[in-house]
C-alpha positions as CSV (number, residue, x, y, z in Angstrom):
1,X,-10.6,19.4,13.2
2,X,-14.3,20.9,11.9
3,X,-15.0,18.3,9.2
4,X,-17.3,19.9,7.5
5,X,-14.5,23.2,7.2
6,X,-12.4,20.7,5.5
7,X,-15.1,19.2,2.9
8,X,-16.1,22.6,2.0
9,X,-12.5,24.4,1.7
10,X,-11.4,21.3,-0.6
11,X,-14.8,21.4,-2.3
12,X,-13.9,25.4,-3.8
13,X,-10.5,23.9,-4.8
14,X,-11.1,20.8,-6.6
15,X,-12.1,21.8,-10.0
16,X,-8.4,23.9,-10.3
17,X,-6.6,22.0,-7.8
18,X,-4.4,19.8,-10.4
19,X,-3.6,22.8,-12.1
20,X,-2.6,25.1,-9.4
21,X,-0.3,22.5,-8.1
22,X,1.1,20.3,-10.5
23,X,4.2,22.1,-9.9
24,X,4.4,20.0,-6.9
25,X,1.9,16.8,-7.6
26,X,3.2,15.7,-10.8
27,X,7.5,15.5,-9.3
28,X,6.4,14.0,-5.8
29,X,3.7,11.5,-7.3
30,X,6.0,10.0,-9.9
31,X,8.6,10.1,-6.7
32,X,6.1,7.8,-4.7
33,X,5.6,5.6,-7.7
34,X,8.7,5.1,-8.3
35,X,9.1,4.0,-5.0
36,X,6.2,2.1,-3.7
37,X,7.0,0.0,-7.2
38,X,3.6,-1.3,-7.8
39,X,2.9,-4.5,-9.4
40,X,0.4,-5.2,-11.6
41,X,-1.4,-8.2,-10.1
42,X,-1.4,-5.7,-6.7
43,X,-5.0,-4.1,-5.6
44,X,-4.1,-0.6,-4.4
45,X,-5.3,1.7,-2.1
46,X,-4.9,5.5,-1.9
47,X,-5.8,7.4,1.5
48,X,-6.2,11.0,0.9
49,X,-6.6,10.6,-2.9
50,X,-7.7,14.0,-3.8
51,X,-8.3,14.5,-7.3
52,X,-6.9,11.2,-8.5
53,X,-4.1,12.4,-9.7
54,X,-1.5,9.5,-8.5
55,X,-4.3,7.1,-10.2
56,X,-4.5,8.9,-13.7
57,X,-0.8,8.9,-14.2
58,X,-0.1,5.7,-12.7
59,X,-2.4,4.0,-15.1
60,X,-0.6,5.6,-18.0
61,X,1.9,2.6,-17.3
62,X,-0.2,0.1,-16.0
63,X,-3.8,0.3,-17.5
64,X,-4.9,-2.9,-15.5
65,X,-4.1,-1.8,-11.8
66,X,-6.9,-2.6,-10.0
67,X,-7.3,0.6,-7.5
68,X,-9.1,2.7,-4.6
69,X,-9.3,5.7,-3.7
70,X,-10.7,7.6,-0.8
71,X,-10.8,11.4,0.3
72,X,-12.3,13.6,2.3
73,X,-14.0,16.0,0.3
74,X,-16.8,14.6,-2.0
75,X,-16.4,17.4,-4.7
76,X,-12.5,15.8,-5.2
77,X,-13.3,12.5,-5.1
78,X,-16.1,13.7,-8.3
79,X,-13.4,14.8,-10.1
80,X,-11.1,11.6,-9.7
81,X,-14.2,9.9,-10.9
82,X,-14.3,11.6,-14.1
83,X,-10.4,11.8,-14.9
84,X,-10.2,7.6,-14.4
85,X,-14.1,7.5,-15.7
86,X,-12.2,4.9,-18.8
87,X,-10.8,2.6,-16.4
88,X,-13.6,0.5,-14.9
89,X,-11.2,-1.3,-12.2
90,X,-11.1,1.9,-10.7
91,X,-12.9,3.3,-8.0
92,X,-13.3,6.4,-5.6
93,X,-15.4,7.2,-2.6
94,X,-15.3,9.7,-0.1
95,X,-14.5,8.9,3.7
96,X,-12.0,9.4,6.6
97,X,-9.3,7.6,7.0
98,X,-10.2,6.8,10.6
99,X,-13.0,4.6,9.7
100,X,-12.1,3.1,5.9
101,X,-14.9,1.3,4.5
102,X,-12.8,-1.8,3.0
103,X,-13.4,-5.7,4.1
104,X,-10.1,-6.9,6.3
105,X,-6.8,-7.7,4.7
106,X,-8.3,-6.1,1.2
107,X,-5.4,-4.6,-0.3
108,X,-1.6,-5.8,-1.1
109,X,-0.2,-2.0,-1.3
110,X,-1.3,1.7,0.5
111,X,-0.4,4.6,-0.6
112,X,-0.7,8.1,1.1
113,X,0.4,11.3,-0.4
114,X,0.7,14.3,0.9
115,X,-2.0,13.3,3.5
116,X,-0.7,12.4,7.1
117,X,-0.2,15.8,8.1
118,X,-4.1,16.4,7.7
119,X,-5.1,13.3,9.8
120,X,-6.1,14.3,12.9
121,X,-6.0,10.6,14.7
122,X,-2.4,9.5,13.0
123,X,-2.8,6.5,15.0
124,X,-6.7,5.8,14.5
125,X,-5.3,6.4,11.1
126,X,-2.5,3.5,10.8
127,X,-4.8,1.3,12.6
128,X,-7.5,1.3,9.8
129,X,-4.9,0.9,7.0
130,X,-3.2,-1.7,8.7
131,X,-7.1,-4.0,9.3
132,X,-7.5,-3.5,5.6
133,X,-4.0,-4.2,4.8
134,X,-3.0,-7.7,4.0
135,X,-0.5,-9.3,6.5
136,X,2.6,-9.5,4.2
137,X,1.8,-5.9,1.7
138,X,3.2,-2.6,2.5
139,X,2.1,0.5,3.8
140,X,4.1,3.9,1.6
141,X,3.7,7.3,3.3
142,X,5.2,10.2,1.5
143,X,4.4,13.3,3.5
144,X,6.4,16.7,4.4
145,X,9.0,16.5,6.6
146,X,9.4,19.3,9.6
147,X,13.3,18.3,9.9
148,X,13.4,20.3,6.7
149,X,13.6,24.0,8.2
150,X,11.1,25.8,5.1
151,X,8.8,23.0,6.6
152,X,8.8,23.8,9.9
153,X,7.9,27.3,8.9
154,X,5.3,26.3,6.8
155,X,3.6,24.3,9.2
156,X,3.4,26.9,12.0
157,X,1.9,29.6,9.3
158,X,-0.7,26.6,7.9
159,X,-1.4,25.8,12.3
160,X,-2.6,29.8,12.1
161,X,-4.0,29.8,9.0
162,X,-5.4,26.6,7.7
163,X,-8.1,25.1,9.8
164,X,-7.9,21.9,7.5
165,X,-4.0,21.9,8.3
166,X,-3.0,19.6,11.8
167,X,0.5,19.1,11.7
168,X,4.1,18.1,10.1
169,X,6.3,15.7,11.9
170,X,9.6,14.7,11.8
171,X,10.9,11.6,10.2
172,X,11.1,10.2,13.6
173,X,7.5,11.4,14.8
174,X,6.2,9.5,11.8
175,X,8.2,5.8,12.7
176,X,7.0,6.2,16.1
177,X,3.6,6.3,15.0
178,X,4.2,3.4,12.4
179,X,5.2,1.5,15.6
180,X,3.1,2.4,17.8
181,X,0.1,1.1,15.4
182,X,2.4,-2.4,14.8
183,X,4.3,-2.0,11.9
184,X,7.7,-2.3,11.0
185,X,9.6,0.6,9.3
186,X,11.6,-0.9,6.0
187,X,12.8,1.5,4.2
188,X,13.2,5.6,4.9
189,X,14.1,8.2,2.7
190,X,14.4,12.4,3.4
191,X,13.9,13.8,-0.1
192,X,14.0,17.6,-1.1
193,X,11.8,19.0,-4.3
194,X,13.3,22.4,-5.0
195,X,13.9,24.6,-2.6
196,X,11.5,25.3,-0.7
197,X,9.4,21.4,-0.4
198,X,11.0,18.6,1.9
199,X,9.7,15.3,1.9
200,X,10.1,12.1,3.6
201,X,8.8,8.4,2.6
202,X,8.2,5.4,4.4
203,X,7.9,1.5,3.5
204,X,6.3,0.0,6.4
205,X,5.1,-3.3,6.8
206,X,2.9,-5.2,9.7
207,X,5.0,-6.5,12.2
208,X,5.0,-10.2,12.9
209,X,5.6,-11.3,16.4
210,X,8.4,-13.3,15.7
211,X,9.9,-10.0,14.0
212,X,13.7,-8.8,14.9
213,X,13.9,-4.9,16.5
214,X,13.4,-2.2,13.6
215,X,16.4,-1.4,11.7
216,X,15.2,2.0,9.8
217,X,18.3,3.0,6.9
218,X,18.0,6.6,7.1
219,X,17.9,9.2,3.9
């Protein structure tokens, strides 16, 4: 993946990218929230932050969440800035998720929306979420789902015709990965928004050595 093809298709889309899709941001990111259940004394992290979006309506409830959030595309991450510009606990930079620039064992909670399927290291990926995790907070990955059959269609067309667009996995693809880079699948979920957008969502946490074999409940 060109970098630089990314930044620059992402930087002509951020100042109408929340309204062009809050058909689909707005029902999925109060779907994560409701999910990942975060606390109030938590510090958050959101890879693949985008505009902010999950920030500015999560802080709506919980004014005092102390959060960061990091994308891709600087001309996003500007944005962000100004939508959560009132809440000073808040902050945004721009990077990869590869190489995130957070101290070890920073954050209690991560959050990533929307966002695997544009990694192009999944595994470099989990790595760098789980150093900056702490040992007992949780990892939630809400991403589309290629068991869904509009999904799989979707991601072929996006493979021709998005060069910011790497893949969709399966359910399973994504809990191999979470093992593979030594966390422990909790708690799964397929989820469909409307016809056309499935979903799936992940609670993983990192796996202790002493840790029984992966029981996954299955959506």
């Amino acid at each position: 993946m060109d970098t630089n093809i990314v930044q620059q298709q992402y930087s002509q889309m951020a100042q109408h990218y929340d309204r062009r899709w809050r058909h689909y941001t707005h029902p999925t990111l109060r779907f994560l929230l409701d999910w990942a259940d975060l606390q109030p004394h938590e510090q958050v992290l959101d890879v693949g932050c985008g505009t902010g979006e999950l920030e500015w309506l999560h802080l709506q409830d919980q004014p005092q969440q102390v959060m960061c959030g990091i994308d891709l595309a600087e001309a996003m991450v500007t944005v962000a800035r100004h939508k959560c510009r009132t809440f000073p606990q808040v902050s945004f930079q721009s990077g990869t998720a590869e190489a995130l620039p957070y101290g070890d064992r920073s954050f209690d909670a991560i959050v990533s929306a929307s966002a695997f399927h544009y990694f192009p290291d999944p595994l470099a990926a989990l790595a760098a979420m789980k150093r900056v995790l702490k040992p007992e907070g949780r990892l939630v990955i809400l991403d589309w789902c290629r068991d869904f059959f509009w999904c799989r269609l979707c991601d072929l067309w996006l493979q021709w015709r998005d060069p910011a667009h790497q893949q969709c996995y399966t359910q399973q693809d994504l809990h191999q990965y979470l093992r593979q880079a030594g966390f422990q699948v909790m708690t799964a979920q397929r989820q469909r928004f409307g016809p056309f957008w499935g979903l799936m969502i992940v609670t993983a946490q990192p796996t202790k050595d002493n840790l029984a074999a992966d029981n996954t409940p299955i959506g």
